[in-house]
Backbone as JSON, one array per atom type, in Angstrom:
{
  "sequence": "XXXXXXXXXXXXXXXXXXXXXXXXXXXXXXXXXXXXXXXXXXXXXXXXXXXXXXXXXXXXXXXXXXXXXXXXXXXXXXXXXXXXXXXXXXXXXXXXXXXXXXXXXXXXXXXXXXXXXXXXXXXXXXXXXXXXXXXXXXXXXXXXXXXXXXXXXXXXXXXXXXXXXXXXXXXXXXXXXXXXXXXXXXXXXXXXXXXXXXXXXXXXXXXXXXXXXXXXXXXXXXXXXXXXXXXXXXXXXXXX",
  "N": [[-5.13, -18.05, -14.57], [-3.6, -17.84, -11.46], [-2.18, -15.38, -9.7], [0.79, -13.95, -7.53], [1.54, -11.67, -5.48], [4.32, -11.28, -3.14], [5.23, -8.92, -0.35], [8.16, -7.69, 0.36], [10.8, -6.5, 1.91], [14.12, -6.21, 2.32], [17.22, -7.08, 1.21], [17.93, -9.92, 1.14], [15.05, -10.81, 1.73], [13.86, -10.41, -0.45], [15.27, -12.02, -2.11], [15.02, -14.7, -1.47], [12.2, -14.4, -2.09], [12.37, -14.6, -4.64], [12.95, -17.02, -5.25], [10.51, -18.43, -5.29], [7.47, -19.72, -6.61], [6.12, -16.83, -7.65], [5.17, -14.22, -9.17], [5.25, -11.48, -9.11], [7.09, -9.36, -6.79], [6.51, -6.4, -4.51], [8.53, -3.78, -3.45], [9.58, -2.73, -0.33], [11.04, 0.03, 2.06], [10.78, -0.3, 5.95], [8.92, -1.93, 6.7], [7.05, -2.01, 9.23], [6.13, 0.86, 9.41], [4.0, 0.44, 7.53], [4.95, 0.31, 5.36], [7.73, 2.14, 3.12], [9.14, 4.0, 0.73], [11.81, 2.0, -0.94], [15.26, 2.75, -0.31], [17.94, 3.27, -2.64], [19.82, 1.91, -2.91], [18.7, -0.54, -2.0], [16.58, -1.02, -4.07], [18.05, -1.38, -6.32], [19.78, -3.0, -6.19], [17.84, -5.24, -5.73], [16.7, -5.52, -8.42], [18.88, -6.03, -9.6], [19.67, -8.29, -8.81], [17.43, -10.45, -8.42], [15.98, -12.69, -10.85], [13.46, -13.98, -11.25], [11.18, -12.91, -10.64], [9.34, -10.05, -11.29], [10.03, -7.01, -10.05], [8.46, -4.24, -8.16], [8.17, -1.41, -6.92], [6.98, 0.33, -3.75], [5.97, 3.34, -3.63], [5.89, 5.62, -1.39], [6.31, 8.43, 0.6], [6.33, 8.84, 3.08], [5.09, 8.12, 6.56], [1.89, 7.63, 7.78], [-1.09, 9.65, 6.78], [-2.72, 10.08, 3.37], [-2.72, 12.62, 1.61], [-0.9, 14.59, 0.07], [1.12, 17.12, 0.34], [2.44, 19.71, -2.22], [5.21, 20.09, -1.93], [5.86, 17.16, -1.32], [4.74, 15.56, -3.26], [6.39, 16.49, -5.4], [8.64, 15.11, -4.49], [7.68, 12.37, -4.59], [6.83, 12.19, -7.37], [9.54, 12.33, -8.34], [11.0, 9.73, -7.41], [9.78, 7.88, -8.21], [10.63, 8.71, -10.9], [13.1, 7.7, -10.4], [13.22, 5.22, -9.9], [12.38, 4.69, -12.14], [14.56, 4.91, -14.23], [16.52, 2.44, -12.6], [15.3, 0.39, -13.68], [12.92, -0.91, -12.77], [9.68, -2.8, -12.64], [7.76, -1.95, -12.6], [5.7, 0.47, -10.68], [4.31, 1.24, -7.07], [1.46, 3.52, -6.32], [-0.15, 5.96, -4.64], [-2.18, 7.9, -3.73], [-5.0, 10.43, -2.15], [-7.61, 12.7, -2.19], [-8.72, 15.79, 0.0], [-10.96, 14.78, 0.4], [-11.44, 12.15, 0.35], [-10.78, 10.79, -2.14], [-9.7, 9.51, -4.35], [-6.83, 11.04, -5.88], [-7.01, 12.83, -8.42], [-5.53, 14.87, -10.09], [-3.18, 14.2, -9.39], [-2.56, 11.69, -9.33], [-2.26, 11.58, -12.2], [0.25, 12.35, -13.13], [2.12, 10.81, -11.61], [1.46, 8.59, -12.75], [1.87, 9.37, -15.28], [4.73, 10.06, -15.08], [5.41, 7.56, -14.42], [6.31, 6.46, -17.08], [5.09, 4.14, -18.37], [5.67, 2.15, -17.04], [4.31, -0.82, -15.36], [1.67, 0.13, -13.54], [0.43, 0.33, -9.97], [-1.93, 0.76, -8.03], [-2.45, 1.53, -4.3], [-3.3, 0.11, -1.15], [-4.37, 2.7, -0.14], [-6.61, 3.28, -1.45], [-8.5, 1.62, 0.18], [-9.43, 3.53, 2.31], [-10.32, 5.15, 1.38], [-13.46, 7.14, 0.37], [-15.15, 6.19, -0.99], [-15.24, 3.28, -2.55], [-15.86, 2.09, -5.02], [-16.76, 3.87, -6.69], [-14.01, 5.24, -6.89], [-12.64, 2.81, -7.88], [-13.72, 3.46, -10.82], [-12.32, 5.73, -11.31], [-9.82, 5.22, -11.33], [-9.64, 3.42, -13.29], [-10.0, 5.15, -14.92], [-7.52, 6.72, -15.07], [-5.47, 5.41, -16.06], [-4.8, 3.02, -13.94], [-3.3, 0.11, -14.05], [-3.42, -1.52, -11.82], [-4.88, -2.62, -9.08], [-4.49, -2.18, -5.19], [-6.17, -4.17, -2.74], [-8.13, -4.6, 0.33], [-11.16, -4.83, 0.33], [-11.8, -2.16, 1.5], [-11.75, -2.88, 4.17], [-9.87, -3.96, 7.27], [-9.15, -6.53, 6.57], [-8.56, -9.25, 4.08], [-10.83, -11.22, 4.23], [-12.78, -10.41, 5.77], [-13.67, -8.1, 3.4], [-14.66, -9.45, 1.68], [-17.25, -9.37, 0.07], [-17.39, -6.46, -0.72], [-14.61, -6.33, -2.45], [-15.16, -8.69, -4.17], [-17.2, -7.45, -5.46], [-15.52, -5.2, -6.68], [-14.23, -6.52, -8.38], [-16.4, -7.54, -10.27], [-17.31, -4.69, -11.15], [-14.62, -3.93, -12.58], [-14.19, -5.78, -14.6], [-12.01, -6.95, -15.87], [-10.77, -4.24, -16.74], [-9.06, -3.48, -14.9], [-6.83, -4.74, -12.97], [-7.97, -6.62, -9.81], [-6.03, -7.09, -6.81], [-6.49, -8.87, -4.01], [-5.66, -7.94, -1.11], [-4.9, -8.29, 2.79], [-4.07, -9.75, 4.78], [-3.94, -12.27, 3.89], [-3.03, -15.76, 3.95], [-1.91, -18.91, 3.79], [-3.77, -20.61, 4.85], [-6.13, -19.21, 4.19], [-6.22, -18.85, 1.69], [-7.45, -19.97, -0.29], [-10.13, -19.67, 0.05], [-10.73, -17.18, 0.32], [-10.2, -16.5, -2.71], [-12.08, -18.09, -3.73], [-14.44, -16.41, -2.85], [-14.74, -14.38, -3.66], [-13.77, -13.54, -6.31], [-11.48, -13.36, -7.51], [-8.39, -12.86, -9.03], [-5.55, -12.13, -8.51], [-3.41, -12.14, -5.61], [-1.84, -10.69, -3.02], [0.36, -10.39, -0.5], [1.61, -10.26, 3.0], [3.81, -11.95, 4.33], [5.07, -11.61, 7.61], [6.66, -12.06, 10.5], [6.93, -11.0, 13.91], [10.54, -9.91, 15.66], [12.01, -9.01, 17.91], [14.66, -7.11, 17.98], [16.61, -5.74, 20.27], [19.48, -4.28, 21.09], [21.72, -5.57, 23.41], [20.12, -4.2, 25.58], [19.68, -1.49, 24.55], [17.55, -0.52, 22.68], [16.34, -0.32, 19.32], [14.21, -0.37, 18.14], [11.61, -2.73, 16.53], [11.99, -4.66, 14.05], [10.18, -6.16, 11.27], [9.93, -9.47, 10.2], [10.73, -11.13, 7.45], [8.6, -13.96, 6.93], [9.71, -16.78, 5.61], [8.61, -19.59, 5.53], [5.82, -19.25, 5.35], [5.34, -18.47, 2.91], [6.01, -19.97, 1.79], [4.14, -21.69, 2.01], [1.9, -20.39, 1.38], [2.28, -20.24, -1.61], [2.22, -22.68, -2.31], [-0.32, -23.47, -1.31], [-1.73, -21.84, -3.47], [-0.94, -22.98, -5.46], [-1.99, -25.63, -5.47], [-4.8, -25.31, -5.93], [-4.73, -24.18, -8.47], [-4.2, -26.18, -9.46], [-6.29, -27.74, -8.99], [-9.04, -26.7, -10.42]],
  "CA": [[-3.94, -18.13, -13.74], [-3.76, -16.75, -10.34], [-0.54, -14.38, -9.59], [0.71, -13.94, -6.31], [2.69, -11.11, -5.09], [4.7, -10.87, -2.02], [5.86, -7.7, -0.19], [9.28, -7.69, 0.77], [11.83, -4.48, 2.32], [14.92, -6.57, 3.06], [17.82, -7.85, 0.08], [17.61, -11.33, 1.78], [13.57, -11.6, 1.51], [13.52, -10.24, -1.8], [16.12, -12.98, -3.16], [14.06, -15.56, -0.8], [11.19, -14.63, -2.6], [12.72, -14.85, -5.9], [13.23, -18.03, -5.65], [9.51, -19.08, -5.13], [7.02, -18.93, -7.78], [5.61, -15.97, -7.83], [5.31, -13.4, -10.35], [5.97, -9.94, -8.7], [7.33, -8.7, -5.17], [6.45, -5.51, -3.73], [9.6, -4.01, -2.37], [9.36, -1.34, 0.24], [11.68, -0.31, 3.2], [9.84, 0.2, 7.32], [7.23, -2.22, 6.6], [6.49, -1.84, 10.49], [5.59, 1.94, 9.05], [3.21, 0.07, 6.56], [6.2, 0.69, 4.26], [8.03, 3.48, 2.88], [9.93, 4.17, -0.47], [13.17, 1.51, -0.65], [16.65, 3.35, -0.9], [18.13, 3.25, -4.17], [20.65, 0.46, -3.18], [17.84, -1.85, -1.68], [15.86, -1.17, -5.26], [19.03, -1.39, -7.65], [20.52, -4.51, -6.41], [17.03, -6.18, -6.3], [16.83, -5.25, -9.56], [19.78, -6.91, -9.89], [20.16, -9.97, -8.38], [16.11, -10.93, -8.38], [16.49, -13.18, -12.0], [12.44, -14.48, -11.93], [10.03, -11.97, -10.31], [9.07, -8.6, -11.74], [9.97, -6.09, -9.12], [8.04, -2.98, -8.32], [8.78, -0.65, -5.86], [6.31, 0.97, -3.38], [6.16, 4.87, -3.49], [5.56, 6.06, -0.1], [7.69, 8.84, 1.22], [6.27, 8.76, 4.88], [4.23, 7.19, 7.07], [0.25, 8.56, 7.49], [-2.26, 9.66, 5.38], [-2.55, 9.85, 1.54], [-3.01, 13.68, 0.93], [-0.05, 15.25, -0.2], [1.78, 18.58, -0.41], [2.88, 19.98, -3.28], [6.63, 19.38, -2.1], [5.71, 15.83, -1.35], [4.42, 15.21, -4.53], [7.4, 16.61, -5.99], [8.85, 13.47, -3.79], [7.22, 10.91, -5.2], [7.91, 12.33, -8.81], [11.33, 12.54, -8.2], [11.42, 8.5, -6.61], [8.94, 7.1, -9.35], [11.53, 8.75, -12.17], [14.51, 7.13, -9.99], [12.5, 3.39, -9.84], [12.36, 4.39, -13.55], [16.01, 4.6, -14.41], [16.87, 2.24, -11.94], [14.63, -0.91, -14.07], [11.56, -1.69, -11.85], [9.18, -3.26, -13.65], [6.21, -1.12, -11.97], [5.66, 1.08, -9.28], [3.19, 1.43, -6.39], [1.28, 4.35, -5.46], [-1.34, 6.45, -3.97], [-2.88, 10.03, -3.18], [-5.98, 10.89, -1.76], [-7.72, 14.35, -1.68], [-9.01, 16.09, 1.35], [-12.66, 14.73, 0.56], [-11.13, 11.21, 0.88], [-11.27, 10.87, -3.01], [-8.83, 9.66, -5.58], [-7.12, 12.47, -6.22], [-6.87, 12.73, -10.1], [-4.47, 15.36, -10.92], [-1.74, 13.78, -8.66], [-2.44, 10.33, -10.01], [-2.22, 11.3, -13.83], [1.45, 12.8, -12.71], [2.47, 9.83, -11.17], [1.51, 7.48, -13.91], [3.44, 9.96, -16.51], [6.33, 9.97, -14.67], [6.19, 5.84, -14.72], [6.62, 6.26, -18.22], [4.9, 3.09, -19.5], [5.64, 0.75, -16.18], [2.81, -0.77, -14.71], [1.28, 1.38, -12.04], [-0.41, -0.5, -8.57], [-2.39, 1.58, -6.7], [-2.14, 0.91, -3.26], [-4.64, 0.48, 0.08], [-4.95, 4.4, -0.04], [-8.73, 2.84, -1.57], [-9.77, 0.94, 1.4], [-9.58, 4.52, 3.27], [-11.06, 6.17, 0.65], [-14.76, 7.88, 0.69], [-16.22, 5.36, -1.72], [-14.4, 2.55, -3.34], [-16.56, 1.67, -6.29], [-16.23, 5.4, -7.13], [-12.62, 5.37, -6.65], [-12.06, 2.2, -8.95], [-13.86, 4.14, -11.93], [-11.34, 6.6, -11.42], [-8.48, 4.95, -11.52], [-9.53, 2.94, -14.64], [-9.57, 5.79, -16.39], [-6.57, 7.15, -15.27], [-4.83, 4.39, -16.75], [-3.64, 2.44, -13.56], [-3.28, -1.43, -13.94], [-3.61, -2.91, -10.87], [-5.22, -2.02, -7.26], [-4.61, -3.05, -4.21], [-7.37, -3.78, -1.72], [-8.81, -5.83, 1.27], [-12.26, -4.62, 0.32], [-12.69, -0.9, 2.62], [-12.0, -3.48, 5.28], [-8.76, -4.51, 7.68], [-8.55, -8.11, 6.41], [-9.74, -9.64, 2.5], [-11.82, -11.87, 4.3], [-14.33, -8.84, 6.02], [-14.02, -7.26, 2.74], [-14.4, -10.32, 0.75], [-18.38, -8.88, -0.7], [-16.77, -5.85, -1.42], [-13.65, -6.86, -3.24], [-15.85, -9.68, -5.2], [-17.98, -6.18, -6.54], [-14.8, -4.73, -7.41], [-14.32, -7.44, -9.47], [-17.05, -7.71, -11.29], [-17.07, -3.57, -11.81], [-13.8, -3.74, -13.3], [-14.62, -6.25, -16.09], [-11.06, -7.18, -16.48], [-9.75, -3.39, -17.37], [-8.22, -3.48, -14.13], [-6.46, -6.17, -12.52], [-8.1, -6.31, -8.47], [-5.23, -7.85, -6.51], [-6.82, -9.27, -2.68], [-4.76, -8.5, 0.31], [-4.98, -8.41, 3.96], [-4.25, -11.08, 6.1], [-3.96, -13.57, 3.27], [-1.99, -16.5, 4.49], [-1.91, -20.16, 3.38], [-4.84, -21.0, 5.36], [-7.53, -18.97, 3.78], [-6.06, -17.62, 0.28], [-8.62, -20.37, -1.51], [-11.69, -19.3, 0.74], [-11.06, -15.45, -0.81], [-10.25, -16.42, -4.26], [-13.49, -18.03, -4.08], [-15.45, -15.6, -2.32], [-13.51, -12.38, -4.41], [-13.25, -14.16, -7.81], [-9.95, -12.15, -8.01], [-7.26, -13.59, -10.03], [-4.15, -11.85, -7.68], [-3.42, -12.1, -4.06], [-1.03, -9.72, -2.3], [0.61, -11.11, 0.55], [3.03, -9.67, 3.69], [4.09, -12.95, 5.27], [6.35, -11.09, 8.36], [6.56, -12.13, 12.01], [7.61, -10.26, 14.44], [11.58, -10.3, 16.18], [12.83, -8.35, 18.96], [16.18, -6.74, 17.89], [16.87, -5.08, 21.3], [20.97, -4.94, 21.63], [22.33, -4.89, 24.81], [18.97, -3.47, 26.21], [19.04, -0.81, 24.12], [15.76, -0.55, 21.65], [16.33, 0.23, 18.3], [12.82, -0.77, 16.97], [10.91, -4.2, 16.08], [11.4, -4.86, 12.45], [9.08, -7.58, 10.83], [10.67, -10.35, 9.76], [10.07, -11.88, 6.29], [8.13, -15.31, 7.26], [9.75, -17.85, 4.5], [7.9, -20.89, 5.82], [4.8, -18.78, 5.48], [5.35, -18.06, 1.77], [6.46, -21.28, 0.86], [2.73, -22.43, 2.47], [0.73, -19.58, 0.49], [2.46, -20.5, -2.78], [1.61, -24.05, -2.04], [-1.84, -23.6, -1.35], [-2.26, -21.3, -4.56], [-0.39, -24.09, -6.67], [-3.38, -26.71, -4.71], [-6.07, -24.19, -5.75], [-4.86, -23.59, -9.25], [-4.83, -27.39, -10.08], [-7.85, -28.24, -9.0], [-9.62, -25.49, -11.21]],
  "C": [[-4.11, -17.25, -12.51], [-2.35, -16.67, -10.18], [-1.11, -14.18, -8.12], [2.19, -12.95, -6.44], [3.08, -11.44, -3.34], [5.4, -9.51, -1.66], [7.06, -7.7, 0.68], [9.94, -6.07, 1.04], [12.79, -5.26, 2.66], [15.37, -7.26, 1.79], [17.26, -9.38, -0.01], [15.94, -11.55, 1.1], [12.59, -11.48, 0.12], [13.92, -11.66, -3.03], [15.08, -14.09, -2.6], [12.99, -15.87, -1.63], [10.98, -15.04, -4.56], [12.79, -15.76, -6.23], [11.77, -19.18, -5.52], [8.8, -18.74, -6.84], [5.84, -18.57, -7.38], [6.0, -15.17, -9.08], [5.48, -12.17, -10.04], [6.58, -9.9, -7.11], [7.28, -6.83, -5.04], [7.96, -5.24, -2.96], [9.46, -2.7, -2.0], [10.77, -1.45, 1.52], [10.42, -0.1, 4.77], [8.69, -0.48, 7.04], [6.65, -2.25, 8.1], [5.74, -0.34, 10.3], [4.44, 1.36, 8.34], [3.41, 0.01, 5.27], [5.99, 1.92, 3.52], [8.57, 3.43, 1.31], [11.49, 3.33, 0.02], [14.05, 2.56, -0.91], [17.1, 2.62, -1.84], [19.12, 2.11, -4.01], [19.93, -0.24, -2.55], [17.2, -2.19, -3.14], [17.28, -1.76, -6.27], [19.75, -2.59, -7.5], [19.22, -5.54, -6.11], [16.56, -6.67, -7.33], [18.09, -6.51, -10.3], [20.23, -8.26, -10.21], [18.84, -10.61, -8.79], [15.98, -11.58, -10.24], [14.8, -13.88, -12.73], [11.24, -13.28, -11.79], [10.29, -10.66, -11.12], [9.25, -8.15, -10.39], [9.9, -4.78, -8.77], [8.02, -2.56, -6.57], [7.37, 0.23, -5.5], [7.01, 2.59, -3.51], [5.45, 5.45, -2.65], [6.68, 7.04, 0.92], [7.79, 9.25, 2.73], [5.23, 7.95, 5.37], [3.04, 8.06, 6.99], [-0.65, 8.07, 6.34], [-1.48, 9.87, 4.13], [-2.13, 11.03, 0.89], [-1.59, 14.07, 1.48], [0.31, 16.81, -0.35], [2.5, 18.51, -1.6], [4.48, 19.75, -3.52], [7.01, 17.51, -1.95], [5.43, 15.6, -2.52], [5.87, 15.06, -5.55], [8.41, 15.28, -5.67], [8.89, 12.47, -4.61], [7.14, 11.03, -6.53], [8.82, 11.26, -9.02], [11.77, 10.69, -7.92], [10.6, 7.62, -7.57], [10.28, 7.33, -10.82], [13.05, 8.19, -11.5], [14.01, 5.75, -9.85], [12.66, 3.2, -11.06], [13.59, 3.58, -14.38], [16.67, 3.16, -14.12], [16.53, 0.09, -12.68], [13.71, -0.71, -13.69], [10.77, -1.27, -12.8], [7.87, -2.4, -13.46], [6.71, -0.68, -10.76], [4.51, 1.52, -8.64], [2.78, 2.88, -5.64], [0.37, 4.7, -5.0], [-1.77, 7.52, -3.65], [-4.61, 10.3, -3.25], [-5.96, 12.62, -1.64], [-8.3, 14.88, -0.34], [-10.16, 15.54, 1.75], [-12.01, 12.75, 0.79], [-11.59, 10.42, -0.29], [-9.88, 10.46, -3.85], [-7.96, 11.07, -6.1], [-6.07, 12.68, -7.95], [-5.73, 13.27, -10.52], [-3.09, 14.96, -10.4], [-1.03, 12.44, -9.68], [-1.8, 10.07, -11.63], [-0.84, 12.08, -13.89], [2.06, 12.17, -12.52], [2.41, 8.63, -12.28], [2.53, 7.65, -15.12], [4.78, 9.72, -16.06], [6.91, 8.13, -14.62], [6.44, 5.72, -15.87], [6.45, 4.57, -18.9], [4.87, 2.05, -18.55], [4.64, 0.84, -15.44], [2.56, -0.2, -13.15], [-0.26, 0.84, -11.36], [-1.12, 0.74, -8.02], [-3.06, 0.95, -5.14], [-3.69, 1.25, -2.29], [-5.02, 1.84, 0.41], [-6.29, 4.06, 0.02], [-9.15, 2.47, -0.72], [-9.57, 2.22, 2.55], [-10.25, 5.28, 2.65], [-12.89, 6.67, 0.63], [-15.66, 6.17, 0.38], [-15.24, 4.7, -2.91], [-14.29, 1.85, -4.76], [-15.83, 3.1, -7.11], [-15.03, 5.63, -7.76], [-11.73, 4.54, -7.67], [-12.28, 2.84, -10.46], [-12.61, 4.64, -12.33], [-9.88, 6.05, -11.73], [-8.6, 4.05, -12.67], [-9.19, 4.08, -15.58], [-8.43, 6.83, -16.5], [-5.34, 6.58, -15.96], [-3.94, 3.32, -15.78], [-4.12, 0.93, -14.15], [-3.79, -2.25, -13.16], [-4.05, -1.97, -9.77], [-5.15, -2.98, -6.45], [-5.36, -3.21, -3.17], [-7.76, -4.78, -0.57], [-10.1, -5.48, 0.81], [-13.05, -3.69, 1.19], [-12.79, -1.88, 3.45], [-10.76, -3.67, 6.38], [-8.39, -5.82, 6.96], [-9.55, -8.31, 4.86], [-10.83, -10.05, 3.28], [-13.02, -10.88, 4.79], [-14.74, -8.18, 4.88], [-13.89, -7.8, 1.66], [-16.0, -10.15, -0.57], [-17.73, -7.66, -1.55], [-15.61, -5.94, -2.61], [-14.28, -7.66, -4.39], [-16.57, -8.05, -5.9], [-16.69, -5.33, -7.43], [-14.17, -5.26, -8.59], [-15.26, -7.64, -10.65], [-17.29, -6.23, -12.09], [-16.07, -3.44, -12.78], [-14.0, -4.3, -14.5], [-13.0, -6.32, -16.59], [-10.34, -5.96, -17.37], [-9.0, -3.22, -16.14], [-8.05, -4.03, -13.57], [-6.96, -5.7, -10.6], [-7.09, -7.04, -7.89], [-5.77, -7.72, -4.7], [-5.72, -9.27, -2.25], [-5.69, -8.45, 1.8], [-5.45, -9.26, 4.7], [-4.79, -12.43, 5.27], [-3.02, -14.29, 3.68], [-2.78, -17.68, 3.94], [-3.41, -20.86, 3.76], [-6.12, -20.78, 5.14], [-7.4, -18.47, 2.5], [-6.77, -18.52, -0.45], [-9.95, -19.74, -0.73], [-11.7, -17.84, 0.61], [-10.77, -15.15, -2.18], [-11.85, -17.22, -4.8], [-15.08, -17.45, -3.55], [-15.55, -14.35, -3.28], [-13.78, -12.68, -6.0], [-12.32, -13.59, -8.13], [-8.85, -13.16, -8.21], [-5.47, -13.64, -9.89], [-4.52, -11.69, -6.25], [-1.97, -11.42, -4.02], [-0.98, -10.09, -0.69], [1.55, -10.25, 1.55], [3.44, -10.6, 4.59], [5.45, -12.72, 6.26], [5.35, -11.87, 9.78], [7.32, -11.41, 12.54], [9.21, -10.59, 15.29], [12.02, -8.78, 16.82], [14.3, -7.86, 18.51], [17.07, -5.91, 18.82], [18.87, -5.36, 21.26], [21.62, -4.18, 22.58], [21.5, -4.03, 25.33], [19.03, -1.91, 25.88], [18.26, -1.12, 22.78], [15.92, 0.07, 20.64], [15.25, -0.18, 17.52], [12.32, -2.12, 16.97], [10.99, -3.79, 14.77], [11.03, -6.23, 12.24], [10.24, -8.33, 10.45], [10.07, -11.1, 8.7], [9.94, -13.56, 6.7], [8.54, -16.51, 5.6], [8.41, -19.09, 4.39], [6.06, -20.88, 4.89], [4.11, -18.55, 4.12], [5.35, -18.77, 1.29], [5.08, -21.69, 0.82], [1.69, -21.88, 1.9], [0.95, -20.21, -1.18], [1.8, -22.15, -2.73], [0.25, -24.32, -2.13], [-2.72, -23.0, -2.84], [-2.27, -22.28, -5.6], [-1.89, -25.39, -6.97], [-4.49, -26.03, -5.66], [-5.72, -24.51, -7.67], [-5.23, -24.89, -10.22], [-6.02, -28.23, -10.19], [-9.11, -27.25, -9.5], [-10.77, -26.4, -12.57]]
}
């Protein structure tokens, strides 16, 4: 079976996406940041309302790098044991050390505090030193799932890589292909990758200028775009 997440930050593109089939959504807020940690009433009424998808919540409490302070950490605790409470079915995270390294004792903090829900680890790896390395590590910290283009911008550049992370893992950890998957090429990196999940952010961009003042560009969740990935996966999965 191939699983397909999408990453949503917006009630609307969460329910949107709920209604496709997929099997998880990513929900973050500022995905123009690269997304952040949702607020507790974006998570608790997706939770809510969302009736097919599993929904796991990124844990990101700023924009940047990976390496954390000790009060940050405390952070992302504190927002992993409130995703807990809260339902979500999993939660996404990440921490690098200064060497640009997995950084172990954060990770095995972060997993405790999910208390049992499955735990993503996020593109932190494709910045990381050494990504082979990096997957070891996180097998045996106990995460589930990673998320990766392959140490590249896009799956497809980092479609050799990604395929090795695949075959390293050996099915103890699920590889889930993103970047810059869209309808148009998500069979030409499930058969380059042999990876079994795709991770999607189908946004376009919209001007929200009012009255010429500039309060930001936020992405806009691309329906059309989603409907056309699920479509193509559905294509892909029947002809198997």
């Amino acid at each position: 079976m191939i699983s397909v997440e999408l990453s949503v930050d917006t009630i609307d593109a969460a329910l949107a996406a709920d209604a496709l089939d997929i099997q998880r959504i990513e929900l973050c807020s500022a995905s123009g940041l690269g997304g952040l940690t949702p607020g507790p009433g974006l998570l608790e009424t997706a939770i809510a309302r969302c009736q097919r998808v599993a929904v796991h919540t990124l844990i990101r409490p700023r924009a940047g790098d990976f390496r954390y302070t000790p009060a940050e950490i405390d952070v992302l605790v504190g927002d992993i044991a409130a995703a807990v409470r809260a339902g979500a079915a999993g939660v996404v995270v990440g921490a690098l050390t200064d060497r640009s390294e997995v950084d172990k004792a954060v990770l095995t903090d972060l997993v405790a505090a999910a208390q049992g829900r499955e735990v993503t680890f996020h593109r932190a790896i494709d910045v990381s030193r050494d990504p082979l390395l990096a997957l070891d590590q996180l097998i045996e910290s106990g995460v589930d799932r990673v998320l990766s283009s392959g140490h590249a911008p896009h799956a497809e550049q980092g479609a050799p890589v990604l395929a090795e992370m695949v075959r390293v893992a050996q099915g103890r950890l699920a590889v889930m292909a993103c970047g810059g998957i869209r309808a148009h090429n998500a069979a030409t990196i499930l058969d380059a990758t042999g990876a079994t999940h795709l991770h999607a952010s189908p946004r376009k961009p919209v001007d929200r200028a009012e009255d010429g003042i500039d309060f930001g560009v936020q992405p806009q969740f691309d329906l059309a775009e989603a409907r056309a990935l699920v479509a193509a996966v559905r294509t892909y999965r029947s002809g198997r």
